[in-house]
C-alpha positions in Angstrom: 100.8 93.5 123.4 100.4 93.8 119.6 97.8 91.4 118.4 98.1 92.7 114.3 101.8 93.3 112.7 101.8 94.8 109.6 104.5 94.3 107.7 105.6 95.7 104.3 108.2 93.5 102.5 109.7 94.3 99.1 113.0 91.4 99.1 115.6 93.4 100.3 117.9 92.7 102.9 116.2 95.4 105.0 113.2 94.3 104.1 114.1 90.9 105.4 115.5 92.3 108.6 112.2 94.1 109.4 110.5 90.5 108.8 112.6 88.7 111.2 111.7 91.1 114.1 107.8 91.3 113.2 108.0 87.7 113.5 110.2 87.7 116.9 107.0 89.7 118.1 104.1 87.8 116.3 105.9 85.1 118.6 106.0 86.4 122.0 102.5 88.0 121.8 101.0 85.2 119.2 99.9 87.8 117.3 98.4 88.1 113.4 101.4 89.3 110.4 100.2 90.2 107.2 102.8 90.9 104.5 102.2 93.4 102.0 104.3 94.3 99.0 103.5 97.2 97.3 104.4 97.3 93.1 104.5 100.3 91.5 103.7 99.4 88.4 104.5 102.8 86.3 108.5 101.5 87.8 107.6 98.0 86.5 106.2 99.4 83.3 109.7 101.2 82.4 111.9 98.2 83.4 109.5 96.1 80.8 109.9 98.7 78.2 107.3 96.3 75.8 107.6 99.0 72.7 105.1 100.4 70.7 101.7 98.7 70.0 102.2 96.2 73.1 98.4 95.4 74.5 100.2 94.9 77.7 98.1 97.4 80.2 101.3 98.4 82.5 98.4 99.4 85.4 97.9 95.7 86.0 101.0 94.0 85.2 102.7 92.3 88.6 106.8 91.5 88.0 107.1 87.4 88.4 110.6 89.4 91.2 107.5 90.6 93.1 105.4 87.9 93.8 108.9 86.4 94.8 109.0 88.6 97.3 106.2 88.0 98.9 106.2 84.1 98.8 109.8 84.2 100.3 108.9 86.2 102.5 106.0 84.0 103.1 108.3 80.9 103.4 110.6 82.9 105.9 106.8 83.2 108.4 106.2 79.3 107.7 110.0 78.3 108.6 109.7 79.9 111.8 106.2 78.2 112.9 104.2 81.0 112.3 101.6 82.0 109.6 101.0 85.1 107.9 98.4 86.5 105.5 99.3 88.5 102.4 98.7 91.3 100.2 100.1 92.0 96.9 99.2 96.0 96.0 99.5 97.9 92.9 99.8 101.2 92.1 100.2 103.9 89.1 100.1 107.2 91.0 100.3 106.6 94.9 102.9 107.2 96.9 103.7 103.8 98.1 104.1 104.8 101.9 100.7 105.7 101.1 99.4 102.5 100.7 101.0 101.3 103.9 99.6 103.5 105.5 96.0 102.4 104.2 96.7 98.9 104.4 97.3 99.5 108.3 94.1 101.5 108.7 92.1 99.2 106.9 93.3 96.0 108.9 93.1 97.9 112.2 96.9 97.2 112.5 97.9 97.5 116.3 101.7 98.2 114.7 103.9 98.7 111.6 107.7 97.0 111.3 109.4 97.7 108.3 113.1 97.9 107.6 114.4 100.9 106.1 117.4 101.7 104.3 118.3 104.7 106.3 119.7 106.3 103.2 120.3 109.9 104.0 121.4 113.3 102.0 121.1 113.4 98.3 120.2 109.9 98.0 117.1 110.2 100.4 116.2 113.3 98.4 116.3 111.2 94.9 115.3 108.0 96.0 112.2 109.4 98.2 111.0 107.8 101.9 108.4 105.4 102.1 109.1 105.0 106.2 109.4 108.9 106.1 105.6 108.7 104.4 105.0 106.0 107.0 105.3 107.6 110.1 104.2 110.8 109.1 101.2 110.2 108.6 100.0 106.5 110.4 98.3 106.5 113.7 99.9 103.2 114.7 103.0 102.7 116.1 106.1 102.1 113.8 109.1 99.9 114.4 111.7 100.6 111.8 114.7 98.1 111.9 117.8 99.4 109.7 119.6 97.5 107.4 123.4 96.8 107.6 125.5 99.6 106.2 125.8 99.0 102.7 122.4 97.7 102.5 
């Protein structure tokens, strides 16, 4: 049924839980994944904090945590007999739902599956919604998976 799974990963249990369903379906209809983590690097940028007169340009910098992500996630595909293709995107200004969004487009995705949080009330609020962003405004179908509580 779905030939292309797109599947945004970021290393969170969630995260990992939307994995582990894309690839239940990559293996009953032998279908394509590609991973795609998303850094935001303005985020990545604060949390480095290099100080005054660093030549660091904080629009290109990749955290070492977020190519983990992806290669574990990777691994997780390959330990199941499956392969997968991957994307590492960065980002100053857009909305990372955003780039999901365009990543699907792009590759002609057939369907989305992402975990979410499912954080709700003032946290949602704070925190933002990529998978709000996501199925607002894709034209593919969208599988969220929700993490444990606590998650």
């Amino acid at each position: 049924m779905y030939q292309k799974i797109l599947v945004p990963v970021d290393g969170s249990a969630p995260s990992t839980r939307g994995l582990l369903e894309a690839i239940k379906l990559a293996r009953d209809d032998h279908a394509q994944l590609r991973l795609v983590h998303v850094v935001n690097t303005i985020v990545s940028a604060i949390d480095y904090a290099a100080g005054p007169g660093s030549t660091i340009d904080p629009s290109t910098r990749t955290n070492d945590a977020d190519v983990a992500a992806l290669k574990r996630a990777e691994s997780l595909v390959t330990q199941n007999g499956l392969n997968s293709e991957t994307v590492l995107l960065s980002t100053v200004t857009d909305n990372v739902g955003e780039l999901i969004v365009r990543q699907a487009k792009e590759w002609n995705a057939d369907i989305i599956v992402m975990g979410t949080h499912g954080r709700g009330g003032l946290s949602r609020l704070i925190l933002g919604s990529n998978a709000e962003h996501v199925l607002r405004h894709t034209q593919v179908p969208v599988l969220f998976v929700r993490g444990q509580p606590g998650n």
